[in-house]
C-alpha positions as CSV (number, residue, x, y, z in Angstrom):
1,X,45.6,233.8,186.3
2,X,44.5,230.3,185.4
3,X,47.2,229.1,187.9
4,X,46.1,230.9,190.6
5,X,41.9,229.7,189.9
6,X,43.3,226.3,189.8
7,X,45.3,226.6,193.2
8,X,42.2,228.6,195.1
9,X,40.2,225.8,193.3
10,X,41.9,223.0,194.3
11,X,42.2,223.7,198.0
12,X,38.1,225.1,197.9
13,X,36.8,222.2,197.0
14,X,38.2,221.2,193.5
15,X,40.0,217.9,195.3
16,X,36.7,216.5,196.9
17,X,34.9,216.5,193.2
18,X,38.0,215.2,191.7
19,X,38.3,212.8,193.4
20,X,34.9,211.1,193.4
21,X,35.2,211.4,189.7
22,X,38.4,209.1,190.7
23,X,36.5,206.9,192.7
24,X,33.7,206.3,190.2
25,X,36.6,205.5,187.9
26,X,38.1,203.4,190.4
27,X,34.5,200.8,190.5
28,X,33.9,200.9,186.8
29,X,37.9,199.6,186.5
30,X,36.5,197.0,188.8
31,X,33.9,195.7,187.2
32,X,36.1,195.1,183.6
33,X,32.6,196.3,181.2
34,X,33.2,199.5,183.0
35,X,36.7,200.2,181.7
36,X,35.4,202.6,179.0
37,X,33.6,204.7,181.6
38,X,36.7,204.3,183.9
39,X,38.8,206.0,181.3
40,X,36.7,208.9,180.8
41,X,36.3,209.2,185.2
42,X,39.8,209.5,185.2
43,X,40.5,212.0,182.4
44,X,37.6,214.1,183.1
45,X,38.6,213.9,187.4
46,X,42.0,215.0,186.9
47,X,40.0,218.2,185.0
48,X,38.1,218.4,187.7
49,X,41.0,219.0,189.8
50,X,42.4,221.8,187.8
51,X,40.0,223.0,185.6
52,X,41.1,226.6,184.4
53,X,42.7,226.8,181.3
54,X,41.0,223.6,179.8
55,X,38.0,222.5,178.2
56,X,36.9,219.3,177.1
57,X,35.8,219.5,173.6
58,X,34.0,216.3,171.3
59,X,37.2,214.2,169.8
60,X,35.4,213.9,166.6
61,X,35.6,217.8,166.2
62,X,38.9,217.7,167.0
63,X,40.4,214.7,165.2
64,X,38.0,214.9,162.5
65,X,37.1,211.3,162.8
66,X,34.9,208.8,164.7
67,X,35.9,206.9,166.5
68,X,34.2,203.8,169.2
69,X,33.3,207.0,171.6
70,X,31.9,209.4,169.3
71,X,29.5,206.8,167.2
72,X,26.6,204.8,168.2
73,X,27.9,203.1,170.4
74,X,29.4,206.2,172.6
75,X,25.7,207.3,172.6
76,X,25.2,204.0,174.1
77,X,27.9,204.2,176.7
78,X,26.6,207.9,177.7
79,X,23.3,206.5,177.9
80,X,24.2,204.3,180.5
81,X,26.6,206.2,182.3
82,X,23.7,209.0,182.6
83,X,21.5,206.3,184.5
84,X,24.6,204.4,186.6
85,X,26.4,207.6,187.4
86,X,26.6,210.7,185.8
87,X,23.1,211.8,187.3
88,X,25.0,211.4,190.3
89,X,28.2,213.5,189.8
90,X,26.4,216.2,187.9
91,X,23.9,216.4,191.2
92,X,26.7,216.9,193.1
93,X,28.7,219.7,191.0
94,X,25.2,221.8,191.0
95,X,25.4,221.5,194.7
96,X,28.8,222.4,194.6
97,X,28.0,225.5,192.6
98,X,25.3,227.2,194.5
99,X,27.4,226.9,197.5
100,X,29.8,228.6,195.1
101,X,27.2,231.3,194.0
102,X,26.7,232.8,197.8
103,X,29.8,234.8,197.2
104,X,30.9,237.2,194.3
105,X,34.2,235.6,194.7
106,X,33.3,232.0,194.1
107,X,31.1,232.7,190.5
108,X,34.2,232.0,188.5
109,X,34.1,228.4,190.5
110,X,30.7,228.0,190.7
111,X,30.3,228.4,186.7
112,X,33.5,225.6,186.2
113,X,31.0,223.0,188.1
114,X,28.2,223.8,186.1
115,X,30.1,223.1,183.1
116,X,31.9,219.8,184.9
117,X,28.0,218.9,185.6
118,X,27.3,219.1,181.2
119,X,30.1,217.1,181.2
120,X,28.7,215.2,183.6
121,X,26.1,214.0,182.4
122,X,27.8,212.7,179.2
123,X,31.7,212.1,179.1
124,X,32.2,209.7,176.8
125,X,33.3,210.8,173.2
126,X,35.2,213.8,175.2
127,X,38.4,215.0,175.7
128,X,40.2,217.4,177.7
129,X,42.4,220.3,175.6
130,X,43.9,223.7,176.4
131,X,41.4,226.3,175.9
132,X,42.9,227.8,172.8
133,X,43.2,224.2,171.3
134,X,39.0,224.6,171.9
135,X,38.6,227.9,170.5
136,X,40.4,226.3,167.5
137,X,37.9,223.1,167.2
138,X,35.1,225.9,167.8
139,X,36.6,228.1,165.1
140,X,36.8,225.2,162.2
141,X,34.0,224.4,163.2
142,X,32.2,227.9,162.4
143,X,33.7,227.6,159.0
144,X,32.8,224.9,157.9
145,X,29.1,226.0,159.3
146,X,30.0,229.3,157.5
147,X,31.2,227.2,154.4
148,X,28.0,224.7,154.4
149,X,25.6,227.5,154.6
150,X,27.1,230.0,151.7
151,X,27.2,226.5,149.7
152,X,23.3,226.1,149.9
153,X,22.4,229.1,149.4
């Protein structure tokens, strides 16, 4: 099923936001301090161009370490990606999914942009993973909520 999404995706609309994540990626490259933010346009576009199946997911959850993205200074980075760009590409996914939302058969689409838009608005200290590797991170992640909370109690 995923396949098909990605195809009717891809051919809907998918490729236009994929590749302005691409072409974002393509002027940070340029200007050498924007290789960081580059990386994550590029990771995040090609997600953007097939987008069922996945979801991007914090590396610290999923590595269980920090690392330059998901510390201080990937708040940073996010900070001024919001401000440079991400505004920008997240404006553009919600426009993307209310033209989605005038159709019954375009809510699946129109709820991937809105989650491309939260991502959007802060990539760095992401990564992209196969939706069961994310219900793993979310599931080790309730345990050791779980775990925490029967601890204090």
């Amino acid at each position: 099923m995923s396949m098909l999404g990605n195809i009717l995706w891809f051919i809907m609309g998918g490729v236009l936001m994929g590749l302005g994540w691409w072409l974002i990626g393509l002027l940070a490259f340029i200007t050498l301090i924007g290789i960081p933010w580059g990386k994550a346009c590029f990771v995040i576009g090609q997600f953007a161009f097939l987008p069922f199946g996945k979801e991007a997911v914090n590396r610290k959850d999923l590595s269980r370490q920090d690392d330059i993205g998901t510390g201080f200074l990937g708040l940073l980075g996010n900070i001024i990606w919001f401000l440079v760009a991400g505004v920008w590409l997240a404006i553009g996914h919600v426009l993307s999914a209310a033209a989605c939302f005038v159709t019954i058969i375009g809510i699946p689409f129109g709820i991937q942009h809105l989650k491309l838009a939260l991502i959007a608005l802060a990539p760095i200290g992401k990564t992209i993973v196969d939706k069961e590797v994310a219900a793993a991170v979310r599931g080790e992640g309730a345990q050791a909520a779980l775990s925490r909370h029967r601890e204090g109690s």
